[in-house]
C-alpha positions in Angstrom: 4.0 11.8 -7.4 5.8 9.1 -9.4 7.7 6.0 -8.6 10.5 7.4 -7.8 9.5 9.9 -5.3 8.8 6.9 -2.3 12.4 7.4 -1.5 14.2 4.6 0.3 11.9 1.2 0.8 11.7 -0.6 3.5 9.0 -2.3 3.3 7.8 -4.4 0.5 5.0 -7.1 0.1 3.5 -9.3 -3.4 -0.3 -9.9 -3.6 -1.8 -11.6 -6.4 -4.6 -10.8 -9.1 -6.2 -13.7 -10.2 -8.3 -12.6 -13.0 -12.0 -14.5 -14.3 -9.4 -17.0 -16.6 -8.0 -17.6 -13.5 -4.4 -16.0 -14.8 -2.4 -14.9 -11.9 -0.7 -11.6 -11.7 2.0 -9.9 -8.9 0.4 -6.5 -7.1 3.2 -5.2 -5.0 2.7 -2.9 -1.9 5.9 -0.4 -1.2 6.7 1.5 2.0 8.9 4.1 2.3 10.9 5.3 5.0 9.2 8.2 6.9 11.0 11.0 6.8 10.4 14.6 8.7 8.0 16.9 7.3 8.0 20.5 7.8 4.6 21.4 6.4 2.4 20.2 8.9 5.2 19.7 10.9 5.5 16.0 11.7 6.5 12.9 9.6 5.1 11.9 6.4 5.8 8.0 5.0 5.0 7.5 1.2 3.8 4.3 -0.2 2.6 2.4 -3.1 0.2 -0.5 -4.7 1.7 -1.3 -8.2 0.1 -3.7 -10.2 -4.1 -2.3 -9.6 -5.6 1.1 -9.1 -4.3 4.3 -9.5 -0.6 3.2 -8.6 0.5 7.0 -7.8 2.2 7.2 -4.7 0.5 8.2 -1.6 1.7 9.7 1.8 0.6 9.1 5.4 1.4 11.7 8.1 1.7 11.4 12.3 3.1 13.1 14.8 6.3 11.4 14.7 7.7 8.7 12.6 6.0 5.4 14.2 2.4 7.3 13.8 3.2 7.9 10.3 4.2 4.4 9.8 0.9 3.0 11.2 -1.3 5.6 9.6 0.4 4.1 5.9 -0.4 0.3 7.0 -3.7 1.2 7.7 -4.1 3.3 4.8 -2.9 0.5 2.4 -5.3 -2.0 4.4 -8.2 0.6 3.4 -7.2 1.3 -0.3 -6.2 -3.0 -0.7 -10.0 -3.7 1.2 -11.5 -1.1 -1.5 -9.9 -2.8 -4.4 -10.7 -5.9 -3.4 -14.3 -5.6 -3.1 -14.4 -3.4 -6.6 -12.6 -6.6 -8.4 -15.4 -9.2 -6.3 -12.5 -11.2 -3.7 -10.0 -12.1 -6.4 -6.8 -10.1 -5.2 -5.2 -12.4 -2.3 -2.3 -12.8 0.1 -1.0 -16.2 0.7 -3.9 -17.8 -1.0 -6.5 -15.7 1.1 -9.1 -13.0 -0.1 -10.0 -12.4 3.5 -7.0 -11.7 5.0 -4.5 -9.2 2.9 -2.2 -8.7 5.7 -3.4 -5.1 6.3 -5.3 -3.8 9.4 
């Protein structure tokens, strides 16, 4: 899926790279709307990370829309926790490696 597949946004949040020169650069996090899905039935709600990783868009599901919204913060939390270990503490939210703002 590409870019412009996330649909409408309604969610959006900037974490920062800082690299081993200590050069500072914007990773963005994008949630879309969750919208009705009819295969599984339930809700799907696509999201992003632009900026590291693969930066496809990925999709959460749940039974209704809420579900599917939580399953996607938690899903970004996992996939910003994994990139974050890989590039050794240095992405960061409000000045903190610890705490990305993700469950």
């Amino acid at each position: 899926m590409g870019f412009e597949s996330i649909g409408e946004i309604i969610a959006t949040r900037k974490l920062y790279f800082i690299d081993e020169s200590d050069n500072k650069r914007t990773v963005s996090v994008f949630v879309g709307k969750p919208e009705e899905s009819s295969d599984p039935p339930g809700y799907h709600c696509p999201f992003q990370i632009i900026g590291i990783g693969s930066q496809g868009t990925n999709v959460a599901n749940g039974s209704d829309s809420i579900e599917a919204l939580q399953s996607a913060m938690t899903l970004i939390g996992e996939n910003l926790n994994h990139l974050n270990n890989e590039l050794a503490g240095r992405l960061k939210w409000n000045g903190d490696a610890n705490d990305l703002g993700f469950p």
